[in-house]
C-alpha positions as CSV (number, residue, x, y, z in Angstrom):
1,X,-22.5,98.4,142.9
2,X,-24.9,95.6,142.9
3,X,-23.8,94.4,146.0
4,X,-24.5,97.8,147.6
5,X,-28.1,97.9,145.8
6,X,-29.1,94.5,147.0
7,X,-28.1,95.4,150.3
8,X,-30.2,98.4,150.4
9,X,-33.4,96.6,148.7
10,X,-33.0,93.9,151.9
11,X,-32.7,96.5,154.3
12,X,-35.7,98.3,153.3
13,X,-37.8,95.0,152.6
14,X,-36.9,94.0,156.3
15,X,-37.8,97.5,158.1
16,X,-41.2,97.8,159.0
17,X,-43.7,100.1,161.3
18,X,-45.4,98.8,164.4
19,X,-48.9,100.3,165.9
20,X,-49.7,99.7,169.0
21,X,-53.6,100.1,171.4
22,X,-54.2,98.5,174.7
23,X,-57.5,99.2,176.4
24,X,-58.1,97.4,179.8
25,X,-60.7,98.2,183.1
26,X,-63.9,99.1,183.6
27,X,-65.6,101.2,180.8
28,X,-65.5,104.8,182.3
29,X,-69.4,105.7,182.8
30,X,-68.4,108.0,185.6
31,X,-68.9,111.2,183.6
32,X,-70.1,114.7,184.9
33,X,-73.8,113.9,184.1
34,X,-73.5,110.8,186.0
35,X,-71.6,112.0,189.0
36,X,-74.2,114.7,189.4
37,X,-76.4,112.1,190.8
38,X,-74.3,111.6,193.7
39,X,-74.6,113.3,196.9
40,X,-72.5,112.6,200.3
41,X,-74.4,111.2,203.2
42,X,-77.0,110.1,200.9
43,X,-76.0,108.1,197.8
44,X,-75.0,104.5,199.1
45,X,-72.8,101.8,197.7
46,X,-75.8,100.1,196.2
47,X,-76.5,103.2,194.3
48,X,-72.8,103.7,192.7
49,X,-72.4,100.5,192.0
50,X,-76.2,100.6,189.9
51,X,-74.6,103.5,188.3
52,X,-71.0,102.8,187.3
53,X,-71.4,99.0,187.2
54,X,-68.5,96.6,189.2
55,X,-65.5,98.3,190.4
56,X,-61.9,97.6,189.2
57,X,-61.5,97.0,192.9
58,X,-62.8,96.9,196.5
59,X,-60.8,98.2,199.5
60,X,-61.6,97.8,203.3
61,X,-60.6,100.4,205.2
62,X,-60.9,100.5,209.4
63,X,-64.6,101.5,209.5
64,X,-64.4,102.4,205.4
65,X,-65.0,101.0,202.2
66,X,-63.8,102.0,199.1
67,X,-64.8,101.5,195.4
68,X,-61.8,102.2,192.7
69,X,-62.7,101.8,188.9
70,X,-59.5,102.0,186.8
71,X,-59.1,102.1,183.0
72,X,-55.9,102.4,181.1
73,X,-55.2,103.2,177.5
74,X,-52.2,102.5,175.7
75,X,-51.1,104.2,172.6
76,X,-47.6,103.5,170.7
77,X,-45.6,103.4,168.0
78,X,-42.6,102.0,166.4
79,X,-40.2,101.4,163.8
80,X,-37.9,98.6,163.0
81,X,-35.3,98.4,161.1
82,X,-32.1,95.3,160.6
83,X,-29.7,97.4,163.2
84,X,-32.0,99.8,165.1
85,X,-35.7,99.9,166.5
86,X,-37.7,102.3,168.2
87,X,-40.5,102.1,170.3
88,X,-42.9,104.9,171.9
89,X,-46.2,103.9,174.2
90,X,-48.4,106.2,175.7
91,X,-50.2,104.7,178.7
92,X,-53.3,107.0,180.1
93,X,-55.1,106.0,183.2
94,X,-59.0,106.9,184.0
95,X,-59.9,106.5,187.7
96,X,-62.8,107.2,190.2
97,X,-62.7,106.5,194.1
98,X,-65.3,106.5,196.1
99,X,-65.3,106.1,199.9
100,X,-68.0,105.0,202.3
101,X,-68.9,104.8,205.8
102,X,-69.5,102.0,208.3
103,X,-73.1,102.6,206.9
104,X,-72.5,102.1,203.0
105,X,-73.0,105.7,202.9
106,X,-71.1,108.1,200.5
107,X,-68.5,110.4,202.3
108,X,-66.4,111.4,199.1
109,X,-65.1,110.4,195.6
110,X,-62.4,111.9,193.4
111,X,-62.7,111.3,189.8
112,X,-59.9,111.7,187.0
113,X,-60.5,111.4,183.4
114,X,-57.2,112.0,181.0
115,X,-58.0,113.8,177.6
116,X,-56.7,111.6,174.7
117,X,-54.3,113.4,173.0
């Protein structure tokens, strides 16, 4: 019986729960408010890049450029136990791309921002 009793007081001492939060990118500033500024043909590179800061990345295209801003969120869980352990992560991404002409000018942009749940 004590055997058994010490065995279960280890086995709980030795189990324990794990949070887990990753944030890495660019901070996402490319809200609604902010992407009403934009127009095609007329906003330029200079002008996104004033608004939503340094991109995650550039791209060249043939005769294009593109701007992509990428932020990711990571949300998890665990337990862990002597014999078994569990783990669940949640990984979110934000993004924004924006293409431009030979000319720096704006021809379209997509924008996705995923609700935290």
């Amino acid at each position: 019986m004590m055997r058994t009793l010490a065995a279960t007081a280890i086995a709980v001492l030795v189990s324990a729960c794990a949070q887990y939060e990753n944030k890495r990118g660019v901070e996402v500033t490319w809200q609604p408010d902010v992407l009403a500024q934009l127009e095609s043909g007329t906003t330029t590179r200079r002008d996104v890049l004033e608004l939503l800061g340094p991109p995650s990345q550039v791209i060249s295209l043939e005769g294009e450029t593109v701007l992509y801003y990428l932020y990711e969120r990571s949300d998890g869980e665990g337990l862990i136990l002597v014999v078994y352990n569990q783990f669940k992560v949640d990984t979110r991404y934000d993004r924004a791309v924006f293409f431009f002409d030979e000319n720096d000018r704006l021809t379209d942009y997509a924008t996705r921002i995923t609700p935290q749940s």
